[in-house]
Backbone as CSV, one residue per row, in Angstrom:
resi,resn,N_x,N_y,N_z,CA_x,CA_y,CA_z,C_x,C_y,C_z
1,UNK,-18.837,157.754,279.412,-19.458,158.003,278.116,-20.438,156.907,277.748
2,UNK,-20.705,156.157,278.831,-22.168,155.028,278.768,-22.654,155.410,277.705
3,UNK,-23.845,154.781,277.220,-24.831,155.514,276.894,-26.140,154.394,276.383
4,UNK,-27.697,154.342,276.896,-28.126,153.312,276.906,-28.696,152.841,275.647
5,UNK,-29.560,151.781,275.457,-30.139,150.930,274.332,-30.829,152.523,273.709
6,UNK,-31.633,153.429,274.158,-32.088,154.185,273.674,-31.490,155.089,272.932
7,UNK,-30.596,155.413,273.101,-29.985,156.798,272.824,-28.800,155.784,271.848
8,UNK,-28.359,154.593,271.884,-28.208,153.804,270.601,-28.882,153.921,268.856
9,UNK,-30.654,153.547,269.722,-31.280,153.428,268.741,-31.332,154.929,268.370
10,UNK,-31.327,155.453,268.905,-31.502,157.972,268.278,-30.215,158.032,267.117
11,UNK,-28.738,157.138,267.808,-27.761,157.482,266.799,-28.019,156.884,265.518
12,UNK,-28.491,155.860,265.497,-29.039,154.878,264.278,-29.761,155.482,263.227
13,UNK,-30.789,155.917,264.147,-31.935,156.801,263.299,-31.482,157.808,262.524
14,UNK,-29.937,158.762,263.320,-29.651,159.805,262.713,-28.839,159.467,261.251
15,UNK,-28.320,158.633,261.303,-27.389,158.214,260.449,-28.385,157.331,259.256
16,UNK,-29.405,157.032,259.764,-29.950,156.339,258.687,-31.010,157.408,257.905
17,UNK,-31.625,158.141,258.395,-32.502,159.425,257.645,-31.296,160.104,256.757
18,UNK,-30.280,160.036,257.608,-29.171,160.773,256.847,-28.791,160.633,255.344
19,UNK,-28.404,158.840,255.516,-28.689,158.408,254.123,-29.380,158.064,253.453
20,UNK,-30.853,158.121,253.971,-32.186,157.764,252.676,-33.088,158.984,252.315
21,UNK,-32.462,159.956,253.177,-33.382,161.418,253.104,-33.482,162.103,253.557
22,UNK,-32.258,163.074,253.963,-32.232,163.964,254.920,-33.123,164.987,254.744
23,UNK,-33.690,165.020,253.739,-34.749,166.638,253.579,-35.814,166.169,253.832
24,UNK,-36.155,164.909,254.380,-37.318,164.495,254.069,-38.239,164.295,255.391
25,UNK,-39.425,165.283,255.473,-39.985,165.103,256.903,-40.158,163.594,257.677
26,UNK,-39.602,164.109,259.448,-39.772,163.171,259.612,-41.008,162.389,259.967
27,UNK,-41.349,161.101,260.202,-42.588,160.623,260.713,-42.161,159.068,261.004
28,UNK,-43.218,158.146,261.382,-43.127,157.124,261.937,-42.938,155.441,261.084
29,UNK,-42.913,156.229,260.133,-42.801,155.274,258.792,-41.517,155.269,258.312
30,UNK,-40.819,156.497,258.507,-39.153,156.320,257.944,-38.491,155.177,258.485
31,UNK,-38.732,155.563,259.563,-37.399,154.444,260.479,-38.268,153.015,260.957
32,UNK,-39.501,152.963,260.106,-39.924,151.242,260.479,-39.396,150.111,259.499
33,UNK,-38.227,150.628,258.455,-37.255,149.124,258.378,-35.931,149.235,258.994
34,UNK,-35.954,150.008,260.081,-34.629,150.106,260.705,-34.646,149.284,262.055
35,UNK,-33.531,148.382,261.985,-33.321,147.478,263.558,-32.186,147.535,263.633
36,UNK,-31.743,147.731,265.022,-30.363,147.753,265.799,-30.376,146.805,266.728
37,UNK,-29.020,145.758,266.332,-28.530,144.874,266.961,-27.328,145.049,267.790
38,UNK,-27.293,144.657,269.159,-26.014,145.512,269.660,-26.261,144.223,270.892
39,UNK,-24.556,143.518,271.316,-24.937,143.181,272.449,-24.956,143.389,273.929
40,UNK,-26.325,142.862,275.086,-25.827,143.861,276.419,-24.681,144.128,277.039
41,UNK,-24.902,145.189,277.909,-23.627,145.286,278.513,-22.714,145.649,277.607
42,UNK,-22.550,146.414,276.830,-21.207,147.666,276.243,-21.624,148.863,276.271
43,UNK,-20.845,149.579,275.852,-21.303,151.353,276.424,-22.119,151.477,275.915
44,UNK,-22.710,151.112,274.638,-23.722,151.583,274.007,-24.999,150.702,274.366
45,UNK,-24.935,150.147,275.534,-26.459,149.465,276.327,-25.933,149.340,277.408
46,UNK,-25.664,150.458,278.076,-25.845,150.739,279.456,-27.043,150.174,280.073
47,UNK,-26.605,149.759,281.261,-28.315,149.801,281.989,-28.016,150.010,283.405
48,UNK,-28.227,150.438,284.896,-28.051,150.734,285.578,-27.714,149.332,286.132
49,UNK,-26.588,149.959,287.411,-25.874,151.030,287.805,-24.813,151.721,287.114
50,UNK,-24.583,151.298,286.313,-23.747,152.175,285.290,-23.817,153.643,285.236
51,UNK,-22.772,154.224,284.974,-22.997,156.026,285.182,-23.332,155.845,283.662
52,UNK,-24.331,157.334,283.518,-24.648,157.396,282.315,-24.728,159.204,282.553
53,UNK,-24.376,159.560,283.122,-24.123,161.008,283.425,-23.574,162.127,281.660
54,UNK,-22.910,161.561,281.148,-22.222,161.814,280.125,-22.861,161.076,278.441
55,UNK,-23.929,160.467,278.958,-24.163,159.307,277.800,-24.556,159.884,276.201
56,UNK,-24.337,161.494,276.109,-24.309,162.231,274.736,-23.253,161.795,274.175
57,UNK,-22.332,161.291,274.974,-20.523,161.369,273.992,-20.998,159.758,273.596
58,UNK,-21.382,159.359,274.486,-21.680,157.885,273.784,-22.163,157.973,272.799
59,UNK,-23.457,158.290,272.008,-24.636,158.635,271.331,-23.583,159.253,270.270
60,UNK,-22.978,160.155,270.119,-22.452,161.020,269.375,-21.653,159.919,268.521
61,UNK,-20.587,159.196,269.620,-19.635,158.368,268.751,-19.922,157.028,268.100
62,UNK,-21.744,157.028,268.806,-22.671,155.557,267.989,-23.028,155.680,266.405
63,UNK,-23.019,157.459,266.350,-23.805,157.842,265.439,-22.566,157.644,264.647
64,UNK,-21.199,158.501,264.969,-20.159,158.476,264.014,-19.526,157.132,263.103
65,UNK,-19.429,156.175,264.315,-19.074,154.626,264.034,-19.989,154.234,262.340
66,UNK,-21.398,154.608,262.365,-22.160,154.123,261.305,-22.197,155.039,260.663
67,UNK,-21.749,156.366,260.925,-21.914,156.619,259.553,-20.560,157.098,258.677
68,UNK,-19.563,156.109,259.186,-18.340,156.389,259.059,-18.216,155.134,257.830
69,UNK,-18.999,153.708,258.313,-18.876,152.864,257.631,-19.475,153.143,256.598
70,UNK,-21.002,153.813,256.541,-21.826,154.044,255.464,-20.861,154.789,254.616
71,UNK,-20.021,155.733,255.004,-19.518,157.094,254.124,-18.712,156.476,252.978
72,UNK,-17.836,155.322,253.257,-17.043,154.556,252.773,-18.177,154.027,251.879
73,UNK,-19.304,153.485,252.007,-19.771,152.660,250.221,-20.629,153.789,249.685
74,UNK,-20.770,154.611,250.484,-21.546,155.936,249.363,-21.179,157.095,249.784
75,UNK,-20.168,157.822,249.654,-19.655,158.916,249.616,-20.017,159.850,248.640
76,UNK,-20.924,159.695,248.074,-21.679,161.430,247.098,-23.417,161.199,248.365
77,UNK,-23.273,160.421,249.390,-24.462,160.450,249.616,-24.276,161.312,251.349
78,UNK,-23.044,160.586,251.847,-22.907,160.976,253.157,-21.635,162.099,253.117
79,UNK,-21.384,162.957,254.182,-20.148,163.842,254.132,-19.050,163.063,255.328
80,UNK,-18.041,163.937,255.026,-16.851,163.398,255.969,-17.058,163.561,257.584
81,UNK,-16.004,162.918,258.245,-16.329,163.376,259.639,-16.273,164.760,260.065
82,UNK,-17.222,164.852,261.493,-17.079,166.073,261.510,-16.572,166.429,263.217
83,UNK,-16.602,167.430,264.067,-15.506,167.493,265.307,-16.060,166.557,266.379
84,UNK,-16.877,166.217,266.885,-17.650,164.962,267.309,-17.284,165.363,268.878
85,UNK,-17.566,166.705,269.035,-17.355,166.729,270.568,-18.545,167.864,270.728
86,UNK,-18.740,167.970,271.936,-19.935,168.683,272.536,-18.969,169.741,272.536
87,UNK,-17.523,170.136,273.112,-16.788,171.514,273.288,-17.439,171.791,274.605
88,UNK,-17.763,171.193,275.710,-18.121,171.534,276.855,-16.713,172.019,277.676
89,UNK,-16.940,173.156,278.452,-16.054,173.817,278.992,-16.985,174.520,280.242
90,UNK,-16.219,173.815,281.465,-17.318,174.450,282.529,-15.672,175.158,283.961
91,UNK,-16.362,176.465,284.049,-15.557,177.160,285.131,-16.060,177.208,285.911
92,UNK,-15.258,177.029,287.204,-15.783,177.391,288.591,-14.603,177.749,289.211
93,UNK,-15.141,178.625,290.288,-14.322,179.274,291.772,-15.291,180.326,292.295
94,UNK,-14.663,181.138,293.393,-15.135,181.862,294.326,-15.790,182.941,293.573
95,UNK,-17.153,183.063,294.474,-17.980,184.184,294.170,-18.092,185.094,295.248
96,UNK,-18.776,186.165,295.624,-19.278,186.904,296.075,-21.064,186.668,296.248
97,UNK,-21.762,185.572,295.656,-22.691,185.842,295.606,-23.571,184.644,296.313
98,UNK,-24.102,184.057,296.214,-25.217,182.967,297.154,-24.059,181.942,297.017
99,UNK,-23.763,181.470,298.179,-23.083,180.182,298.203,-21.475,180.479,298.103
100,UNK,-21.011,181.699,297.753,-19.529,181.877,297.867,-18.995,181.332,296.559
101,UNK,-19.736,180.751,295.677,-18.818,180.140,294.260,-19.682,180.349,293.284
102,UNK,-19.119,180.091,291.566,-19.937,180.262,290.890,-19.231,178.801,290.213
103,UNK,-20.326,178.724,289.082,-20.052,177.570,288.111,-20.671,177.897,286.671
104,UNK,-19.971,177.861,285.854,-21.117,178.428,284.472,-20.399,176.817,283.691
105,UNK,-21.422,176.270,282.891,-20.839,175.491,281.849,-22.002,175.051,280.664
106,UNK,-20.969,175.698,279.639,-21.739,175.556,278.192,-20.361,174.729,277.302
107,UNK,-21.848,174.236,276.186,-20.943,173.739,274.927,-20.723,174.400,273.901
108,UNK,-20.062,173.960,273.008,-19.001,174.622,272.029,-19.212,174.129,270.522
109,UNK,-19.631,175.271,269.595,-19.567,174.346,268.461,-18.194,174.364,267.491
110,UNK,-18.657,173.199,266.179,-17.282,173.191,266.000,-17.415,172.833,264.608
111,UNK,-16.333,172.630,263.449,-16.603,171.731,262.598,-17.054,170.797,262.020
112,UNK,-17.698,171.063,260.385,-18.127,169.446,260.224,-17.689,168.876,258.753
113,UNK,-17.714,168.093,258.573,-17.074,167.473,256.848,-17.687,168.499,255.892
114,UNK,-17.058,167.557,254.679,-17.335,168.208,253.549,-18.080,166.886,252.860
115,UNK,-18.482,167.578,252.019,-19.716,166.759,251.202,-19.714,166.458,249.750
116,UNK,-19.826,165.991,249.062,-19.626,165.955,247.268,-19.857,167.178,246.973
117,UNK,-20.615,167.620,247.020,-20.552,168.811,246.434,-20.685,170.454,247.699
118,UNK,-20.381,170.144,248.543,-20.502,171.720,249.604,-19.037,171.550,250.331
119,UNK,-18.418,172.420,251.173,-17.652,172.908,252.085,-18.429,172.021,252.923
120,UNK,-17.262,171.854,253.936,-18.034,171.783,255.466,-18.669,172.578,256.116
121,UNK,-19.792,172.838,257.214,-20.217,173.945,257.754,-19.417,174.531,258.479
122,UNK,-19.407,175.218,259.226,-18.493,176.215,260.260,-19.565,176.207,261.681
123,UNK,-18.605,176.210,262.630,-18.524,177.028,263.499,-20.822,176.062,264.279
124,UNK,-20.744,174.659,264.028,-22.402,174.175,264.032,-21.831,173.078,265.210
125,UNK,-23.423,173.018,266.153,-23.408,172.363,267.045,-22.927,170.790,266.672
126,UNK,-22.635,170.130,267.593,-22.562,168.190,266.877,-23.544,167.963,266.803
127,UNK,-23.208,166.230,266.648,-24.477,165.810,265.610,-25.471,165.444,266.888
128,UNK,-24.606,165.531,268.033,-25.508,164.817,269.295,-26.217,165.750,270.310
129,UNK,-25.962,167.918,269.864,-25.965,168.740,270.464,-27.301,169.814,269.703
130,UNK,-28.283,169.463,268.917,-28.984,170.247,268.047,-29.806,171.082,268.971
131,UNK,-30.015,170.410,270.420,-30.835,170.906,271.415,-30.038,172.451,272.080
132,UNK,-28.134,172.472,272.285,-28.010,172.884,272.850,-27.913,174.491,272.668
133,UNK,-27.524,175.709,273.565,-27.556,176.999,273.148,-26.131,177.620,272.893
134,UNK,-25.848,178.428,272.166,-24.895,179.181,272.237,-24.713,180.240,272.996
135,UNK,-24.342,180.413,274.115,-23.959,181.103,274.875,-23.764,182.569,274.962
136,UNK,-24.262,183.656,274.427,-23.793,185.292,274.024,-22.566,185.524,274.512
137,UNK,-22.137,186.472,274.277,-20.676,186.471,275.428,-20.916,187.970,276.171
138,UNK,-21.841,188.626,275.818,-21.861,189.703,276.688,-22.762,189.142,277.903
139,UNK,-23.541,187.803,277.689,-24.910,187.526,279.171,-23.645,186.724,279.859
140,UNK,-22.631,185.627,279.022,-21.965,184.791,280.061,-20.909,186.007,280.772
141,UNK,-20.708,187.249,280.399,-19.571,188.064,281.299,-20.386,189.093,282.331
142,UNK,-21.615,188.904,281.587,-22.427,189.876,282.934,-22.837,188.845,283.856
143,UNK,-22.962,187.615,283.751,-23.097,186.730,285.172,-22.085,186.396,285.784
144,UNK,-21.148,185.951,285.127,-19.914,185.247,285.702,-18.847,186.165,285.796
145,UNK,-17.916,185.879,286.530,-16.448,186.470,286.532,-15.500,185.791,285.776
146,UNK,-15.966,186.470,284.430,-15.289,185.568,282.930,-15.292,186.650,282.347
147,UNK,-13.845,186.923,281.558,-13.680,187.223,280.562,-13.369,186.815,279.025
148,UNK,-14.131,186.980,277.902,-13.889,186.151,276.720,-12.896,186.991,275.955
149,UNK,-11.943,186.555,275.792,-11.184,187.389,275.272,-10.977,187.540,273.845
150,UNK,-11.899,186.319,273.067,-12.034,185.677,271.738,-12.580,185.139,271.623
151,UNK,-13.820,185.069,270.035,-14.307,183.840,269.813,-14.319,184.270,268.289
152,UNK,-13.680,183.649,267.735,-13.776,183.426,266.287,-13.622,182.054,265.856
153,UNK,-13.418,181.861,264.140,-13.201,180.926,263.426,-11.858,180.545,263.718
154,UNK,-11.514,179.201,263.837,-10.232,178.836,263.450,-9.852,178.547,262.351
155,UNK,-8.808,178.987,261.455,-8.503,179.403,260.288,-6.970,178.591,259.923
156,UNK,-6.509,177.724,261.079,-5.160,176.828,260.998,-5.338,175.713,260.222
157,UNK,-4.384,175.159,259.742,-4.570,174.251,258.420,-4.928,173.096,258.752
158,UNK,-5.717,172.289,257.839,-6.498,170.972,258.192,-8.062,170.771,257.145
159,UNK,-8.082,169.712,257.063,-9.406,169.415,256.565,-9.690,169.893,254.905
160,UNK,-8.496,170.232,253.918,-8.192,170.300,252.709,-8.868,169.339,251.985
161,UNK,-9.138,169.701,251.059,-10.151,168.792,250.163,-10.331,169.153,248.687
162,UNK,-10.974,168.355,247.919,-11.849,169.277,246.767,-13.087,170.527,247.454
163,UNK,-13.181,169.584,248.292,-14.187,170.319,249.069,-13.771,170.338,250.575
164,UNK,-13.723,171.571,251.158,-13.150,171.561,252.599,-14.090,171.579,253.946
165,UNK,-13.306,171.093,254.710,-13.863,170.172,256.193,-14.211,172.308,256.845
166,UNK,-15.378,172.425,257.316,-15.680,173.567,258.388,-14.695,173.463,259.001
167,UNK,-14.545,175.012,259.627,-13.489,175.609,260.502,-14.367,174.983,262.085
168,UNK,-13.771,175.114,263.007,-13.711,174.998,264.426,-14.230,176.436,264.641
169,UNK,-14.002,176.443,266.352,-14.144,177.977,266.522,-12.783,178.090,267.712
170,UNK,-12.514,178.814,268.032,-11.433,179.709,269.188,-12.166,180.283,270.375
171,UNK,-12.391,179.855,271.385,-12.994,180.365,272.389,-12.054,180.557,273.841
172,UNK,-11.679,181.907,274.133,-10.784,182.325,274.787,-11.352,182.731,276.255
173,UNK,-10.731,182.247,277.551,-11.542,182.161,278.700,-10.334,182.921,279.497
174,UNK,-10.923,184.198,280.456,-9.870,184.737,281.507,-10.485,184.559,282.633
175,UNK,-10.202,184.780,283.886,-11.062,184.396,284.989,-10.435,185.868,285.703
176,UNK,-11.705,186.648,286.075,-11.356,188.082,286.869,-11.109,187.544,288.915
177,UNK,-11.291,185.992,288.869,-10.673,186.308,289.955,-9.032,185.481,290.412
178,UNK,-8.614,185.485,291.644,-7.869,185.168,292.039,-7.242,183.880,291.711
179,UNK,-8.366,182.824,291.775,-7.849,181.261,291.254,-9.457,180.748,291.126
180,UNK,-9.342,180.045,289.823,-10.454,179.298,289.464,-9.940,178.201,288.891
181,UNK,-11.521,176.956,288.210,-11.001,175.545,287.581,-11.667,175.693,286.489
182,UNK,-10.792,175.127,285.589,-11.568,174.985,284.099,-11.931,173.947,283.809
183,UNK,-12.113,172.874,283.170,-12.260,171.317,282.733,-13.436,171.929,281.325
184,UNK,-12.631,170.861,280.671,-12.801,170.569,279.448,-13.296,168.905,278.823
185,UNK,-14.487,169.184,278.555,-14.872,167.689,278.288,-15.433,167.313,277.125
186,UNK,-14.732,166.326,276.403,-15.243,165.694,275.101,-14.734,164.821,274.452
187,UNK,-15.513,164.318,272.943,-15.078,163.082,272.218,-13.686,163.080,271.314
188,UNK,-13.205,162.392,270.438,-12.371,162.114,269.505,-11.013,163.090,269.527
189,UNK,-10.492,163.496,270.793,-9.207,164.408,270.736,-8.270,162.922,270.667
190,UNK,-8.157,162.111,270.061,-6.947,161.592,269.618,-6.797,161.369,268.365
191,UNK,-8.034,161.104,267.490,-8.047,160.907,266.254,-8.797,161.989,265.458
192,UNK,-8.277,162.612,264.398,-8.708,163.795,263.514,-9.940,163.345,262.938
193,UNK,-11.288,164.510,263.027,-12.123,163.635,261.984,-11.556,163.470,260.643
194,UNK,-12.235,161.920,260.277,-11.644,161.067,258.924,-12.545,161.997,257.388
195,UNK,-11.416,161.924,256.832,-11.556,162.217,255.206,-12.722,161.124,254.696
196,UNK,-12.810,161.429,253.206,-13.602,161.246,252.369,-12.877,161.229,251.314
197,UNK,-13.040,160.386,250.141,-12.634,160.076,248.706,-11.097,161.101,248.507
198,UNK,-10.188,160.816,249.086,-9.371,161.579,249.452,-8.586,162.607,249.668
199,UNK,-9.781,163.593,250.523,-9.261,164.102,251.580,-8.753,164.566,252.684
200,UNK,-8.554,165.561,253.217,-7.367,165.237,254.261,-8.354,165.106,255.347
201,UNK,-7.658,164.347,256.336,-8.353,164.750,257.946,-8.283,165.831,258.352
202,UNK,-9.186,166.486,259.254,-9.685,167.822,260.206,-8.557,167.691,261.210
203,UNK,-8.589,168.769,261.958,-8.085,168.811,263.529,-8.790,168.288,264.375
204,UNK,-8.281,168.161,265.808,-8.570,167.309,267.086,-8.822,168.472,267.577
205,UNK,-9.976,168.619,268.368,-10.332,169.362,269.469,-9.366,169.818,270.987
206,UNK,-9.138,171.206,270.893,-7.230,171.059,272.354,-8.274,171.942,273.095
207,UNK,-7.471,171.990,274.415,-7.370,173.162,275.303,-6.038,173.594,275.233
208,UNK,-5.093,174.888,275.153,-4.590,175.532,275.496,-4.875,176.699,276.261
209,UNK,-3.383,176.470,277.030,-3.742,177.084,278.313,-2.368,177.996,278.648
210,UNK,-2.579,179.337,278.220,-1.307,180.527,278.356,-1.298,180.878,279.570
211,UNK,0.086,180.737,280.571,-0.403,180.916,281.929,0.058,182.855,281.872
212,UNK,0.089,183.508,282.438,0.644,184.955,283.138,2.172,185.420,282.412
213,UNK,3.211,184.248,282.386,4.172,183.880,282.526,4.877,183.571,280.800
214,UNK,3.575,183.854,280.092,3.859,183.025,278.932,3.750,181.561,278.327
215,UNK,4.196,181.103,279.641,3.846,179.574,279.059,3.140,178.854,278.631
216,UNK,2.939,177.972,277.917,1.403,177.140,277.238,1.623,175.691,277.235
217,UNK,0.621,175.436,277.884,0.208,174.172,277.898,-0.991,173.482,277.021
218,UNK,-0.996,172.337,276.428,-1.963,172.080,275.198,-2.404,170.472,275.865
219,UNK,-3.762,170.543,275.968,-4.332,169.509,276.350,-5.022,169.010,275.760
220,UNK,-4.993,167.710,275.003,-6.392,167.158,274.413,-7.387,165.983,274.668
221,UNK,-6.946,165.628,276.510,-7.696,164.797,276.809,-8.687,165.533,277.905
222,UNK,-10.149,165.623,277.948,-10.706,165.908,278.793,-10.333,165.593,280.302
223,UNK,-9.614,167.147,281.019,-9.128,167.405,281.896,-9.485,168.437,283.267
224,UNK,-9.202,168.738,284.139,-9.353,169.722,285.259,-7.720,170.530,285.211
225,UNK,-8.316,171.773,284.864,-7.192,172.630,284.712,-7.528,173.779,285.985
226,UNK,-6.340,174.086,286.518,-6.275,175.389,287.917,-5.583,176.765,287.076
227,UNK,-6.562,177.495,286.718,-6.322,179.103,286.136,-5.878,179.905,287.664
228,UNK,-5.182,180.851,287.272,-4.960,182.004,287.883,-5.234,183.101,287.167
229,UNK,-5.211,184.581,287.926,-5.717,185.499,287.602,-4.605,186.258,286.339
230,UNK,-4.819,186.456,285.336,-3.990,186.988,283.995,-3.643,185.402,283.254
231,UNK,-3.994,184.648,283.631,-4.006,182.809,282.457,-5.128,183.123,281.920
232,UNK,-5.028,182.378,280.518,-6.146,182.884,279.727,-6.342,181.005,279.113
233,UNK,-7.308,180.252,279.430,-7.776,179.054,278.591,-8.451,179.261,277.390
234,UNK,-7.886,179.044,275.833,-8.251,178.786,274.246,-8.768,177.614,274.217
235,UNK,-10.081,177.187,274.228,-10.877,176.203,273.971,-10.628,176.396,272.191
236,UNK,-9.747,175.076,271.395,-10.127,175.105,269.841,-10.519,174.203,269.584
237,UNK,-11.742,173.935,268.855,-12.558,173.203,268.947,-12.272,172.465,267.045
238,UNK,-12.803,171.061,266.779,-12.118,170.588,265.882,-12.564,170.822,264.502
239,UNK,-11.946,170.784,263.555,-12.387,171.071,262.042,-12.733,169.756,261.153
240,UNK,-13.529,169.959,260.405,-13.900,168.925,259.602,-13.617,168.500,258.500
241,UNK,-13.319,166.858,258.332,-12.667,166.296,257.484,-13.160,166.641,255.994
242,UNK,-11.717,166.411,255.277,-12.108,167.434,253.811,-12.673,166.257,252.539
243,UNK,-13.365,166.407,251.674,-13.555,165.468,249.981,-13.148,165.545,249.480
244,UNK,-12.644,164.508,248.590,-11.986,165.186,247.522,-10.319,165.062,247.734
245,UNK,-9.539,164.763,246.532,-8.306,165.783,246.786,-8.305,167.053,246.607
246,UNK,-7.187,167.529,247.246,-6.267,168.692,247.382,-6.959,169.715,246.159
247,UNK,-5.889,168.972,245.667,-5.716,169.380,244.302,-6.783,169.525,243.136
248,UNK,-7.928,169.028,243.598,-8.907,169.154,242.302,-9.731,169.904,242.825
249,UNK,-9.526,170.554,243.787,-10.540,172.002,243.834,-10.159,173.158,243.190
250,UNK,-11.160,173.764,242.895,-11.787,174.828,241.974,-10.705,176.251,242.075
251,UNK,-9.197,175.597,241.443,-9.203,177.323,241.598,-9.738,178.527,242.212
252,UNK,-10.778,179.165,241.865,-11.847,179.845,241.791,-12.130,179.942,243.464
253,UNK,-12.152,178.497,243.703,-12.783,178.412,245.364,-11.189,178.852,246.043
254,UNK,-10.573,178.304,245.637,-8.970,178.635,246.337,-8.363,179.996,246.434
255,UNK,-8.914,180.743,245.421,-8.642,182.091,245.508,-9.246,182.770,246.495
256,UNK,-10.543,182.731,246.553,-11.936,182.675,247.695,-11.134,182.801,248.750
257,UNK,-10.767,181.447,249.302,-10.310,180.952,250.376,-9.331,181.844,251.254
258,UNK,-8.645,181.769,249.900,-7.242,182.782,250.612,-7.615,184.439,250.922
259,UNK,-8.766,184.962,250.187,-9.255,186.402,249.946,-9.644,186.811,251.039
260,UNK,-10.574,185.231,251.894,-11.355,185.238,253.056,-10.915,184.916,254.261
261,UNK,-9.716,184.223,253.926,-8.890,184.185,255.444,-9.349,182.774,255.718
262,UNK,-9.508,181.641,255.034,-9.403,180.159,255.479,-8.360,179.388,255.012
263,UNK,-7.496,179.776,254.056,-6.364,179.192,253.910,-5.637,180.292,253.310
264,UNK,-4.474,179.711,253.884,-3.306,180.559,254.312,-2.065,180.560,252.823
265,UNK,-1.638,181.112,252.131,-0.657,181.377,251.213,0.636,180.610,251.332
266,UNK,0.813,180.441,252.857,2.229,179.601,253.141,1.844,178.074,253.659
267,UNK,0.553,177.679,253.198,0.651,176.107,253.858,0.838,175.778,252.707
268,UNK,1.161,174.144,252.971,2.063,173.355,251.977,1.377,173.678,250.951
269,UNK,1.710,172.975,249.255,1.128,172.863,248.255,0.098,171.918,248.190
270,UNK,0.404,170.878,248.818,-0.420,169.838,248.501,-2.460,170.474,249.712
271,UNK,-2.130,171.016,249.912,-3.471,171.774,250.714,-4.165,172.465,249.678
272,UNK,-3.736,172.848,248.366,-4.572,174.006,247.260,-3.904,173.483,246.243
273,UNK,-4.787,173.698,245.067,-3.456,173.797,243.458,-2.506,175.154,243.527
């Protein structure tokens, strides 16, 4: 998760337009009182030979670090954390077609905070992924020997607020052949994105993995998983940290909530008034 002096200074930039003006076009004058001090040699100033193969997760968690600190002295200015992973999920095994194998791998979007005054977004690329595509699911099953068996919102509890952290998404993977590999790669599956003026933390980004058999396995460190044919891999991707307490949201929005299928009637009290 290298990632060099450059792609340092990109997270900087993001986090700093963030807080002096996010609506505000960009140009070459915004970011000329901005300097980044960092010393060589740590992940975030890679320089070769260092792998830098991966150096978005770096970038991603440069950006989070500052604007995690910023969020803390101005919180009506910045929002909470948000799932801080790319959701990359790449399959491979045997093909039929040039070369005998296939490989497909896309990223995943996911949750993001909540803000003084908005919800979190749903279901939006990270902060380090604006470039990347969303995938259709009818083009990734007409190329590959993939079946999606799901992709919706995740709707499981987390990220409660005055104002609430975006849902994740559910992305469900079958493989039509015999034996394939899954791997799953990304940032912050140990720590929930962080709250805001107190609300709750989001979820961690998992793989679960239902084999034929029933069984499930739940992974949240970027791993190499061996599918068989009827295992189905649930990429859930993480939700975003909530503003606010619990408790001082809007009625009004809480009724919403529950009408619409983002919070649930039987989670605790302290999640709604």
């Amino acid at each position: 998760m290298n990632c060099g002096g450059g792609g340092l200074l990109a997270a900087a930039s993001v986090a700093f337009k963030a807080l002096i003006g996010p609506h505000v076009p960009v140009n070459e004058g915004i970011f000329s009182p901005l300097t980044v001090e960092c010393p060589a040699g740590t992940v975030f100033t890679a320089k070769a030979p260092s792998a830098l193969s991966i150096y978005f997760q770096g970038i991603a968690v440069a950006a989070d670090l500052i604007w995690r600190a910023l969020a803390e002295a101005a919180p009506d200015r910045l929002p909470a954390g948000h799932y801080l992973d790319a959701g990359i999920v790449i399959v491979a095994g045997p093909s039929d077609g040039p070369g005998g194998m296939f490989i497909m791998n896309e990223p995943n979007p996911g949750g993001w905070g909540a803000a003084h005054d908005c919800d979190g977004q749903r279901g939006l690329v990270a902060i380090h992924g604006g470039h990347t595509l969303n995938i259709p699911v009818e083009v990734l099953e007409q190329r590959y020997p993939i079946q999606i068996n799901q992709y919706a919102l995740d709707t499981s509890p987390g990220g409660s607020g005055e104002w609430r952290g975006g849902e994740g998404v559910i992305r469900e993977y079958a493989v039509k052949t015999d034996w394939a590999m899954i791997a799953s790669l990304g940032n912050n599956r140990k720590d929930a994105p962080w709250p805001v003026a107190g609300g709750e933390p989001g979820t961690r980004t998992r793989c679960e993995v239902v084999r034929v058999d029933g069984t499930v396995e739940v992974h949240h460190e970027s791993t190499r998983i061996d599918l068989r044919r009827g295992d189905i891999a649930r990429l859930i991707t993480g939700k975003g940290g909530g503003w606010g307490r619990p408790a001082d949201r809007d009625p009004a929005r809480v009724a919403a909530d529950i009408r619409d299928g983002f919070v649930r009637t039987c989670e605790p009290a302290a999640s709604h008034p």
